[in-house]
C-alpha beads as a LAMMPS data file, in Angstrom:
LAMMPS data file: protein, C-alpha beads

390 atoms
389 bonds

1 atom types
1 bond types

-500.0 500.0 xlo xhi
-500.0 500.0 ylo yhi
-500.0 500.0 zlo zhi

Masses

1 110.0

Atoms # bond

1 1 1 -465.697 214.085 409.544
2 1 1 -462.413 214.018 411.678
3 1 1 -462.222 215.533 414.873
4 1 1 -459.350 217.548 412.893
5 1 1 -461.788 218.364 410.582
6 1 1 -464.560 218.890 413.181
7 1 1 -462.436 221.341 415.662
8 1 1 -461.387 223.282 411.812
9 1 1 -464.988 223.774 411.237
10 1 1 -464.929 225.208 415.008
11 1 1 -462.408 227.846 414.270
12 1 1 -463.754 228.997 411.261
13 1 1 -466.592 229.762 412.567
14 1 1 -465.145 231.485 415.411
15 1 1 -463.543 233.209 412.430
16 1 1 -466.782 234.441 410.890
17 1 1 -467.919 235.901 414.254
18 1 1 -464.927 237.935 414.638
19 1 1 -465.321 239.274 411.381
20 1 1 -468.882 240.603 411.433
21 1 1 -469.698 240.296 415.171
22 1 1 -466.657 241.756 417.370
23 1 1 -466.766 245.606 416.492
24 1 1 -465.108 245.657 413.219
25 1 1 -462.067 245.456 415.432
26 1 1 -459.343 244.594 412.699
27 1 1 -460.881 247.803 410.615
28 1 1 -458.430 250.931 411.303
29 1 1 -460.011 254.127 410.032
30 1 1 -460.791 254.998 413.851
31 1 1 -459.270 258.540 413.984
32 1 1 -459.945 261.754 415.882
33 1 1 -463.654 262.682 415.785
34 1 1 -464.603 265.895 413.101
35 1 1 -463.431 269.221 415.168
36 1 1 -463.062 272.772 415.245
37 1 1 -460.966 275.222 416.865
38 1 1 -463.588 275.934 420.150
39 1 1 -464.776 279.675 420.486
40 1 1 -462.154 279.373 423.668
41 1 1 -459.203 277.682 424.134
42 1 1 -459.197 276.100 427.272
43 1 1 -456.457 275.646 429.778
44 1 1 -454.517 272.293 429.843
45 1 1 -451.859 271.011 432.136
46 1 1 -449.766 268.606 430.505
47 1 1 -449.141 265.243 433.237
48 1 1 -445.451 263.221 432.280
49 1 1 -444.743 260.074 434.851
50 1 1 -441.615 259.609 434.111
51 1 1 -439.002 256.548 435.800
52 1 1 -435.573 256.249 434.530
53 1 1 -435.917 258.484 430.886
54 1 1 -432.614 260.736 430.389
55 1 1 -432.276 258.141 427.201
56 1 1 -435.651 259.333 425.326
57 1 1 -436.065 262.402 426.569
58 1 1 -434.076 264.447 424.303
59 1 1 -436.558 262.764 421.641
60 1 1 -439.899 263.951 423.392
61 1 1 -439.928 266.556 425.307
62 1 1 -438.840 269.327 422.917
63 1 1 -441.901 268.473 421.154
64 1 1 -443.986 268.821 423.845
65 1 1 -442.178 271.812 424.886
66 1 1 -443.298 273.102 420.953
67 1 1 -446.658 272.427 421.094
68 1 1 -448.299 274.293 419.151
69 1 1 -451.642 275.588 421.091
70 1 1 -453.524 278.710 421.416
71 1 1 -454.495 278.704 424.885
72 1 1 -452.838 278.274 427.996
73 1 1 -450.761 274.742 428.860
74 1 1 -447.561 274.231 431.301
75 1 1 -446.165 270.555 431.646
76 1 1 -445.542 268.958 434.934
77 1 1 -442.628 266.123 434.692
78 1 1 -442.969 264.150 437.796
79 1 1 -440.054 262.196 438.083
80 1 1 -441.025 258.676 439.792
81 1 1 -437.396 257.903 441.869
82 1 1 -435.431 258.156 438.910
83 1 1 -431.623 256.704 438.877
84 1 1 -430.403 258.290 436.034
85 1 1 -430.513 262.135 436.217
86 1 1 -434.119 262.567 434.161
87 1 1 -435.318 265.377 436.299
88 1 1 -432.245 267.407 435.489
89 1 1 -432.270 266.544 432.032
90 1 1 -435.687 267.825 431.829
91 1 1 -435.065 270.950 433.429
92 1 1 -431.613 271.377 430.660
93 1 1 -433.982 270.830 427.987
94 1 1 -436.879 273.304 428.912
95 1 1 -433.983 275.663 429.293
96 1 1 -432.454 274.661 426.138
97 1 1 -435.544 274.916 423.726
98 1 1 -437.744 276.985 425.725
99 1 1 -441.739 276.626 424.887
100 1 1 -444.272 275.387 427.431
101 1 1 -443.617 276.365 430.666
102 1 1 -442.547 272.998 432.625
103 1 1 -442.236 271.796 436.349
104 1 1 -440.079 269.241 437.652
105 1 1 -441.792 267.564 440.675
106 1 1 -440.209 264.315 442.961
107 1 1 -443.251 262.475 444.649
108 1 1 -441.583 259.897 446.601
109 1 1 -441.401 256.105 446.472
110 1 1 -445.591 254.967 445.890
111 1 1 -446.872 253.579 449.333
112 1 1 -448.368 250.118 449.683
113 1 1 -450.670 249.305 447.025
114 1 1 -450.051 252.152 444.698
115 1 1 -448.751 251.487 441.243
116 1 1 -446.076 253.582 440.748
117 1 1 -447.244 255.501 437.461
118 1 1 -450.407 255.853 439.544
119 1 1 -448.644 257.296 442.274
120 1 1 -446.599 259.634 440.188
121 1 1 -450.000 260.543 437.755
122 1 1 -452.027 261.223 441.011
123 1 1 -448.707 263.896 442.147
124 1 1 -448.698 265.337 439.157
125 1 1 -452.339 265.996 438.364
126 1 1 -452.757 267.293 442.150
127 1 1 -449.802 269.962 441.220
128 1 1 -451.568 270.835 438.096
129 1 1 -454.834 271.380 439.603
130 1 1 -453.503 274.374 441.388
131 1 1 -453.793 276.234 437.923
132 1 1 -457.266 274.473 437.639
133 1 1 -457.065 273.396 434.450
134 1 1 -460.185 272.068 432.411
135 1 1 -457.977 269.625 430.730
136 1 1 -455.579 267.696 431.852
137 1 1 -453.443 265.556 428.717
138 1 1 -451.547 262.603 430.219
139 1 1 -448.575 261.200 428.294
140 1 1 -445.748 258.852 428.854
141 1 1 -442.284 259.991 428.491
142 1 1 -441.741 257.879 425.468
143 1 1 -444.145 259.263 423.099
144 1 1 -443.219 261.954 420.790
145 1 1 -446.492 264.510 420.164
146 1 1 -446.427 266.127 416.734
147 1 1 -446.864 269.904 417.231
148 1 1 -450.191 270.185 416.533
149 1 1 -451.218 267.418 418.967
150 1 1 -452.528 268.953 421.658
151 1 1 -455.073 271.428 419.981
152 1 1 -456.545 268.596 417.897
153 1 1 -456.913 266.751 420.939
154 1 1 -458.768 269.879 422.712
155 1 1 -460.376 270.607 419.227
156 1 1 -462.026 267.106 419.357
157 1 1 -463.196 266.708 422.958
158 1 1 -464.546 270.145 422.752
159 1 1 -466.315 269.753 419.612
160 1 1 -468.195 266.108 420.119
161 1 1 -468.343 266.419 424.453
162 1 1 -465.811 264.020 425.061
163 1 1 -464.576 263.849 428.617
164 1 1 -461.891 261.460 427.591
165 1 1 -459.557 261.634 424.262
166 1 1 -456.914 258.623 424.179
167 1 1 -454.889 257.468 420.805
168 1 1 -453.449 254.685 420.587
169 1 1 -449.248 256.050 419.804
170 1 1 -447.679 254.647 416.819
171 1 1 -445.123 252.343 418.453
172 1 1 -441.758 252.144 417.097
173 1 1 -441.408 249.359 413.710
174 1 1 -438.131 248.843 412.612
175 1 1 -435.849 245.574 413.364
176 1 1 -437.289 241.748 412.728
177 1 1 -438.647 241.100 416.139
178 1 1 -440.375 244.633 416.303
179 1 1 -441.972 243.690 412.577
180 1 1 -443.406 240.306 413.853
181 1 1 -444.428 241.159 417.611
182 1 1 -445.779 245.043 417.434
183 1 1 -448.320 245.298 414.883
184 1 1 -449.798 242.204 416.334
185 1 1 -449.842 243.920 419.982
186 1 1 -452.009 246.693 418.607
187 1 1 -454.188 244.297 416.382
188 1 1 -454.980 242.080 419.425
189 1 1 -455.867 245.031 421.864
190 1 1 -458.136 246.444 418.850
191 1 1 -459.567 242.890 419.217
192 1 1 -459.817 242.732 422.500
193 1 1 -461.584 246.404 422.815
194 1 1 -462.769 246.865 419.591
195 1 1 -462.451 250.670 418.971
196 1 1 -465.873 250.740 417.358
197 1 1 -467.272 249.555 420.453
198 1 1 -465.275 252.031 422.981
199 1 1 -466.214 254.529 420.948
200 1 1 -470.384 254.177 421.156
201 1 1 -472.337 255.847 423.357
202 1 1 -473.842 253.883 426.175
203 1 1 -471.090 250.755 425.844
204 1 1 -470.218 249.098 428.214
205 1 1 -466.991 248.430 426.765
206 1 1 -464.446 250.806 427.698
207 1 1 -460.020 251.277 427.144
208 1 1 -457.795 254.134 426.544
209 1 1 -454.103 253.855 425.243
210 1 1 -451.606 255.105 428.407
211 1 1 -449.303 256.881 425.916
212 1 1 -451.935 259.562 425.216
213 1 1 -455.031 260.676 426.706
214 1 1 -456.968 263.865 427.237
215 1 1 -458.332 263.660 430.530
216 1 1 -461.412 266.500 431.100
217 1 1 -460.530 267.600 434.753
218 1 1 -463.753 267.530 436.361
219 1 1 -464.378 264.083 435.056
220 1 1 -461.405 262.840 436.924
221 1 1 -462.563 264.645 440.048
222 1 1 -466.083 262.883 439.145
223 1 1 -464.641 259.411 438.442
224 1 1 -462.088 260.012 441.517
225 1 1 -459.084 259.194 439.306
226 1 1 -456.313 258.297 440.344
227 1 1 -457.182 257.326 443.597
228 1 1 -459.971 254.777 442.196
229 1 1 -457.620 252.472 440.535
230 1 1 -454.110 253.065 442.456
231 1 1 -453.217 249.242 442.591
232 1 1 -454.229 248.871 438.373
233 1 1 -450.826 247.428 436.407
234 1 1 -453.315 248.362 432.745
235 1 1 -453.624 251.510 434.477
236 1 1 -455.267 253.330 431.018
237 1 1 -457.926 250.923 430.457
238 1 1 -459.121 250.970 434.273
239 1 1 -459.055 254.477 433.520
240 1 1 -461.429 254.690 430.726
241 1 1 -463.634 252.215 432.871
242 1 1 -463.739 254.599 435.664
243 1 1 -464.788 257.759 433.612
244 1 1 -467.226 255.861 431.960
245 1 1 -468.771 254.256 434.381
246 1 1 -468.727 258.062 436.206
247 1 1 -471.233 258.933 433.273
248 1 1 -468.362 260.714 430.915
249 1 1 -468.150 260.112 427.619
250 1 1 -465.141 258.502 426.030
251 1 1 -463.126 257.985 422.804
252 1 1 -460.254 255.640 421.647
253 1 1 -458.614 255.512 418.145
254 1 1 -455.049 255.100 415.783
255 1 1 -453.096 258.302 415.898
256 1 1 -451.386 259.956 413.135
257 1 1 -448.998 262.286 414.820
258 1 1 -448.184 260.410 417.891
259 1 1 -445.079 258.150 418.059
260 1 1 -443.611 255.924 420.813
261 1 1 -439.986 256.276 420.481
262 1 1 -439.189 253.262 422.843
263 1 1 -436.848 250.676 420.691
264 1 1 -437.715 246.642 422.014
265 1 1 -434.865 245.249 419.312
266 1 1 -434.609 242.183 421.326
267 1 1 -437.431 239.532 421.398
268 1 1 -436.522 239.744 425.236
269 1 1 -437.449 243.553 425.296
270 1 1 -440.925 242.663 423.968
271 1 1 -441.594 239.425 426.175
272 1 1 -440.779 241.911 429.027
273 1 1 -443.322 244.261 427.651
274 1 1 -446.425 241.706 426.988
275 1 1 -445.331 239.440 429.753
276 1 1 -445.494 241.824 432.927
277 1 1 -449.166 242.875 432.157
278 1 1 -451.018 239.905 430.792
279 1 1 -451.471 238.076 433.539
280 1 1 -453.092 240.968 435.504
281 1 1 -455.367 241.595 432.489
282 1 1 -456.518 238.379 432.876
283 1 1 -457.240 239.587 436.409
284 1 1 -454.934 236.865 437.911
285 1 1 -457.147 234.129 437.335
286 1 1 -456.509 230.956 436.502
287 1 1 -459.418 230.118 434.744
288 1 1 -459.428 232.973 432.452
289 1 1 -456.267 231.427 432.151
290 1 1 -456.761 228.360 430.949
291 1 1 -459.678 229.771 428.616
292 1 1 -457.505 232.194 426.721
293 1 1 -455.163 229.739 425.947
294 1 1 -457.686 227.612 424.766
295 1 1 -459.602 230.284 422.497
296 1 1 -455.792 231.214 421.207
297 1 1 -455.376 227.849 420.656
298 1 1 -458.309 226.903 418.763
299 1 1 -458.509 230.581 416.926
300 1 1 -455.142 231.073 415.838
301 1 1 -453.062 227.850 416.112
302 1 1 -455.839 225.266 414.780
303 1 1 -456.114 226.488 411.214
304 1 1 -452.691 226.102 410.278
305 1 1 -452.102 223.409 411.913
306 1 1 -455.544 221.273 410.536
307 1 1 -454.818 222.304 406.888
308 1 1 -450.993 221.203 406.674
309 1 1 -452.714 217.891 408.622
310 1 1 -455.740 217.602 406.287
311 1 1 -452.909 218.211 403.120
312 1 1 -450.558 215.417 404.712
313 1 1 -453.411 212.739 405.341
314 1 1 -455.836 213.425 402.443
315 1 1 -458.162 214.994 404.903
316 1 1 -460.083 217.193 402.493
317 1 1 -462.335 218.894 404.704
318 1 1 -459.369 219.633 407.413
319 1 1 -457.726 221.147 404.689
320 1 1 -460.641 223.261 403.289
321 1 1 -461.928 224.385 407.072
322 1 1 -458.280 225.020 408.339
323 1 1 -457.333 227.000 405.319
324 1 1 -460.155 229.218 404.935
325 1 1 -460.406 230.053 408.999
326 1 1 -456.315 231.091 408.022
327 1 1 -457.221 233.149 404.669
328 1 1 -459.865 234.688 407.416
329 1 1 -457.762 235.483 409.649
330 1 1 -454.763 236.972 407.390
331 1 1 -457.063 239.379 405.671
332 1 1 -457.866 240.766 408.927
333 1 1 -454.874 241.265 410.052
334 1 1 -453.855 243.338 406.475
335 1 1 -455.046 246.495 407.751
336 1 1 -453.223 246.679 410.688
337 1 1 -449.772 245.996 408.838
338 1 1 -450.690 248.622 406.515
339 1 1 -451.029 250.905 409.445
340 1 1 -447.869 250.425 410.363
341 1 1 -446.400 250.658 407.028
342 1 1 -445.161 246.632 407.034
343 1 1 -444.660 243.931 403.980
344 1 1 -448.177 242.455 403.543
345 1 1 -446.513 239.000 403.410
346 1 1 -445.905 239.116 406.852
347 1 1 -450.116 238.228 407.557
348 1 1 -450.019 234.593 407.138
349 1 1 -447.325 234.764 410.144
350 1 1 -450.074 235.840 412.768
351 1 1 -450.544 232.334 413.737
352 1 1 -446.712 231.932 415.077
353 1 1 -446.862 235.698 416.397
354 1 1 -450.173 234.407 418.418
355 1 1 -448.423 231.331 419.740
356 1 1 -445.297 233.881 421.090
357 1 1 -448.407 235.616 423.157
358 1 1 -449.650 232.612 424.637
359 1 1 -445.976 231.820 425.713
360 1 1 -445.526 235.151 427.133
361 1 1 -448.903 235.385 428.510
362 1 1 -448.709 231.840 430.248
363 1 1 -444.992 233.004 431.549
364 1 1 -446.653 236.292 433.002
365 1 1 -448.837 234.011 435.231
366 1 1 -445.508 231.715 436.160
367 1 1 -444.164 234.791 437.087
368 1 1 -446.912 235.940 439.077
369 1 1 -447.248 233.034 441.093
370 1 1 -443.790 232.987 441.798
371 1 1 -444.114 236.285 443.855
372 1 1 -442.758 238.157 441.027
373 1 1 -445.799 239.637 439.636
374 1 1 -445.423 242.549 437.145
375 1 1 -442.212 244.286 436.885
376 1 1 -440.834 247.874 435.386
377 1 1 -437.669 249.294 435.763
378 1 1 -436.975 248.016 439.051
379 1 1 -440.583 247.747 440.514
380 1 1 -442.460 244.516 441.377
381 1 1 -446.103 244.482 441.889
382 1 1 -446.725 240.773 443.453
383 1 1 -449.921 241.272 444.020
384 1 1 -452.648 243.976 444.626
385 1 1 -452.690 245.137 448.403
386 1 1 -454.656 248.246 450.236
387 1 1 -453.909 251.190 449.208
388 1 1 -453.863 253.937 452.382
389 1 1 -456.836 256.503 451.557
390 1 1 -454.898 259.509 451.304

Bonds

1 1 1 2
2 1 2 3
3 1 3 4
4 1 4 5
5 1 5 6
6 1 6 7
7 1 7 8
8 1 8 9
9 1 9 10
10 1 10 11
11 1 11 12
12 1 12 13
13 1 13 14
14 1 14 15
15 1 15 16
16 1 16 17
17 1 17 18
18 1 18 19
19 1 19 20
20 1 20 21
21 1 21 22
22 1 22 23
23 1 23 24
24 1 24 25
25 1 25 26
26 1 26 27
27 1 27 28
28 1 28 29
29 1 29 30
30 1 30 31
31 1 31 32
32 1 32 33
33 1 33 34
34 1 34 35
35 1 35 36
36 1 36 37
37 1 37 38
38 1 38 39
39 1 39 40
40 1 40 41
41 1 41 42
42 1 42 43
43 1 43 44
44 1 44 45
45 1 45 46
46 1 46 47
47 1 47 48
48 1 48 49
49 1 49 50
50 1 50 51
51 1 51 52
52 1 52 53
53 1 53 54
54 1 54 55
55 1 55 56
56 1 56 57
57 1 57 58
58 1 58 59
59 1 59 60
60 1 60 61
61 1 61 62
62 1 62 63
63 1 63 64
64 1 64 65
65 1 65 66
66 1 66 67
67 1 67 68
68 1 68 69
69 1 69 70
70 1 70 71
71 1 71 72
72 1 72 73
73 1 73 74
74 1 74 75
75 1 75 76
76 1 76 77
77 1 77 78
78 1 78 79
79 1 79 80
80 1 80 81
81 1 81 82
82 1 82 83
83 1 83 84
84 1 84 85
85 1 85 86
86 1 86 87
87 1 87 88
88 1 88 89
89 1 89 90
90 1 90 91
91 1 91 92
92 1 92 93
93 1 93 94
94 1 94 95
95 1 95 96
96 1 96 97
97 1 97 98
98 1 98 99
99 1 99 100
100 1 100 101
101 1 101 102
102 1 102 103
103 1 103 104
104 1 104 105
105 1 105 106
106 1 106 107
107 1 107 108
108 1 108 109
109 1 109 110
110 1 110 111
111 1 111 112
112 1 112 113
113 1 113 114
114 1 114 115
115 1 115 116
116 1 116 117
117 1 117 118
118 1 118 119
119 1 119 120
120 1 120 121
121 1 121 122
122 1 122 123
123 1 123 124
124 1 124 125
125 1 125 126
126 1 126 127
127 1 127 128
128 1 128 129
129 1 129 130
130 1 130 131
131 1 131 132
132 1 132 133
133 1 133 134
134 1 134 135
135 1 135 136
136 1 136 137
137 1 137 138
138 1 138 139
139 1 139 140
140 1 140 141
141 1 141 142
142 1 142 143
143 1 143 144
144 1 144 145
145 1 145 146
146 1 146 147
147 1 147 148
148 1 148 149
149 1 149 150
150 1 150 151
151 1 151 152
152 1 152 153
153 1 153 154
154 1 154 155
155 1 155 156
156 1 156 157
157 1 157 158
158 1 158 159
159 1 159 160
160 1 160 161
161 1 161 162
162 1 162 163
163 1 163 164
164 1 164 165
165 1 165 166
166 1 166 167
167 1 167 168
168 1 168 169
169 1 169 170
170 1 170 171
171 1 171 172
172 1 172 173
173 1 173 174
174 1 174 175
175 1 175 176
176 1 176 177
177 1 177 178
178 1 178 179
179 1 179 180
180 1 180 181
181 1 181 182
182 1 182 183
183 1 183 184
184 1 184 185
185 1 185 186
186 1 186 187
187 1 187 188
188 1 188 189
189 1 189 190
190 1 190 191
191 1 191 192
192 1 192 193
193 1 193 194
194 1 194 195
195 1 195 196
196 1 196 197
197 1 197 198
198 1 198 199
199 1 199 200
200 1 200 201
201 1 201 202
202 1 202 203
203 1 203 204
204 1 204 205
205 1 205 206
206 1 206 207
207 1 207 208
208 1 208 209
209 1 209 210
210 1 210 211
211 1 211 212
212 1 212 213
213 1 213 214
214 1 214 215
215 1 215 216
216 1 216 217
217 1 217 218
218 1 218 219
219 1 219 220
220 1 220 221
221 1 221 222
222 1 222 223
223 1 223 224
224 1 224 225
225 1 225 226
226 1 226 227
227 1 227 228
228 1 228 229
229 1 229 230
230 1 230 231
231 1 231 232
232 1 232 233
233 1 233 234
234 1 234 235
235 1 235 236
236 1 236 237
237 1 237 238
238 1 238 239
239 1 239 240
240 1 240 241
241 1 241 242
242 1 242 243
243 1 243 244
244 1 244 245
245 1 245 246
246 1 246 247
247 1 247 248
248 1 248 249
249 1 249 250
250 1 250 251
251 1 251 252
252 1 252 253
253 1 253 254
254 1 254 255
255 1 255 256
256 1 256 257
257 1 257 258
258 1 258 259
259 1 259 260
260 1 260 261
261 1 261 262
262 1 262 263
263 1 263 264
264 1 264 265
265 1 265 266
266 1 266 267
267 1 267 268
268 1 268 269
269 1 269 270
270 1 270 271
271 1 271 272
272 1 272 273
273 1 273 274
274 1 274 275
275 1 275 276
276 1 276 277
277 1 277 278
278 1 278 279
279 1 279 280
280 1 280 281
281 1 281 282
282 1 282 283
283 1 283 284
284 1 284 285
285 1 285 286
286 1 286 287
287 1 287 288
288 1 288 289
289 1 289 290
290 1 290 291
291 1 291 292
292 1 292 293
293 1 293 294
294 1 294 295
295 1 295 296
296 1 296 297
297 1 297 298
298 1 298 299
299 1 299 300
300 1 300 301
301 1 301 302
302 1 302 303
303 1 303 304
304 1 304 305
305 1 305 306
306 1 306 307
307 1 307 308
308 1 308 309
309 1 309 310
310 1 310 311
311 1 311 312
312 1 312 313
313 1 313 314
314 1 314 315
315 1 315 316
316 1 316 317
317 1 317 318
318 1 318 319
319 1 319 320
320 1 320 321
321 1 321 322
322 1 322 323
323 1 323 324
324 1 324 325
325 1 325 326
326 1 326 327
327 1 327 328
328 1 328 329
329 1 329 330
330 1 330 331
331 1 331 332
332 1 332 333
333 1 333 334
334 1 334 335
335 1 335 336
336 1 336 337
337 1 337 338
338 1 338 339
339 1 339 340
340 1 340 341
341 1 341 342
342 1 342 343
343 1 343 344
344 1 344 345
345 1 345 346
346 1 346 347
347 1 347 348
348 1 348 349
349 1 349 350
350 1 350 351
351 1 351 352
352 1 352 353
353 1 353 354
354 1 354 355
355 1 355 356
356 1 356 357
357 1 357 358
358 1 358 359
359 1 359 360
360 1 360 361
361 1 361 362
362 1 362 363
363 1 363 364
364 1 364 365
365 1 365 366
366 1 366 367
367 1 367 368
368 1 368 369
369 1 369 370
370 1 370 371
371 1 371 372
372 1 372 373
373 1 373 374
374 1 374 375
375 1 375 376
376 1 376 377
377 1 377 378
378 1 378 379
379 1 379 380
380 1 380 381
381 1 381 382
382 1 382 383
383 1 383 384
384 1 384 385
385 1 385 386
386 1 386 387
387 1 387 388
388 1 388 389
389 1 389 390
């Protein structure tokens, strides 16, 4: 055979071990764990970093204002050095819509080797622990919560001894570049950290989604959270590492009723969103590097590539190897677009969406070792320095 037909073969079967071998990741019937209202309601203190949010605001805070929960909850919106008046539109809208009780708090610029979400999460959760709360829910200022959010989060950690409850938001879907970049984002973190494999006891595999998680409070105290991981950019899946690796118990799956309102209409607004984090996922090396590129390369570029070869050149078992890995890897990717409500047709396109990645993930890395590191709204985190214990 060719060595077209040879590296083909190689993909496929690369192909056939993702299917059966990597957690079922590209299956998407992960949803909150069977529940029931606890004998108790416990109290929760509801942590919002916020940087820079009087635009989405008025889309997600009355909702969490109108949660709908039995016990006792108050929301703390710390507002990270904020340009644009979000800690006063916070306070209009409490005032406006009434609800939850809710706490404006300014913690300062972060100091040396603090992330700033980090910085702002560890302010927050410190104010809230005043109130000693059992539960703590952490949520980004984007995401809308539907009003029942909260107590089926509680319901489920309570029921099934979770210490950690994290969905993974429904991101916003609706111009071109939002059809053919997002759904792919979620089906290569599922990939990545298969939620099958999160979810099992005694894994070593571990990831939360930033948007929402359910934080037990004496599991972050345990797991010394957020001090343990103040210089993380993927602040939610060093997170879930750290409360597992306390001895808590964690859980990661799709949500229903949670929604990122964030709009990336641009395929700038989305290279700015993959870009500033990859690199640091890779955890700045250059070897892990040049491997993913290579595994992206062979898994999702290859097969398209060696069957329109193996069609052009008579190359019959290019063809046959190359389009089967392809037909592999579409029907994988079919659940996730129906997830997300998308045309179907859009599968076979995974292989250009995949090469978009490995741009932006390579330019995150550029980027990095120009001094520029990871960047958000303002903030540039070069690289990770020591953090004062404090």
């Amino acid at each position: 055979m060719s060595a077209v037909a040879w590296t083909a073969v190689a993909s496929l079967a690369a192909w056939g071990w993702l299917l059966l071998g990597q957690g079922f990741f590209w299956r998407t019937d992960q949803r909150l764990p069977p529940r029931a209202a606890p004998v108790r309601w416990p109290d929760v203190a509801v942590v919002v970093p916020a940087r820079d949010e009087s635009e989405v605001l008025p889309l997600t805070l009355p909702p969490l204002l109108a949660q709908d929960y039995p016990g006792r909850a108050e929301i703390v919106l710390v507002d990270d050095g904020s340009s644009d008046g979000t800690g006063d539109v916070a306070r209009a809208l409490a005032g406006r819509y009434g609800g939850l009780p809710l706490r404006v708090a300014v913690p300062g610029d972060p100091p040396p080797g603090w992330t700033g979400k980090l910085w702002a999460l560890r302010h927050g959760m410190a104010l809230a622990g005043a109130g000693d709360p059992e539960y703590l829910l952490l949520t980004d200022a984007d995401i809308a919560h539907n009003p029942d959010s909260l107590r089926e989060l509680v319901a489920a950690a309570d029921a099934n001894g979770l210490d950690l409850v994290s969905q993974m938001a429904r991101l916003r879907v609706a111009g071109g570049w939002e059809r053919l970049v997002v759904p792919a984002f979620v089906y290569f973190f599922s990939q990545l950290y298969p939620f099958r494999r999160v979810n099992r006891p005694g894994s070593r595999t571990a990831a939360a989604a930033g948007g929402c998680v359910l934080l037990r409070a004496e599991s972050a105290r345990r797991a010394d959270v957020p001090r343990s991981i103040h210089q993380a950019v993927i602040d939610d899946v060093s997170l879930a590492r750290a409360v597992r690796e306390s001895g808590g118990r964690i859980w990661l799956g799709l949500a229903d009723g949670v929604y990122s309102v964030r709009p990336y209409p641009r395929l700038a607004d989305l290279w700015r969103m993959v870009s500033r984090s990859a690199y640091a996922q890779l955890r700045h090396s250059v070897l892990l590097l040049a491997g993913t590129v290579a595994g992206l390369v062979l898994v999702y570029l290859v097969p398209p590539v060696a069957l329109f070869t193996g069609l052009a050149t008579g190359d019959g078992p290019a063809a046959w190897a190359g389009g089967l890995a392809w037909a592999v890897m579409t029907a994988t990717y079919l659940p996730m677009l129906g997830h997300y409500r998308q045309p179907l047709l859009l599968a076979p396109t995974l292989p250009f969406t995949a090469l978009l990645y490995l741009l932006m993930t390579v330019d995150s890395a550029v980027q990095h070792h120009r001094g520029r590191g990871a960047a958000w709204k303002g903030r540039t985190y070069a690289r990770p320095e020591a953090a004062p214990d404090r």
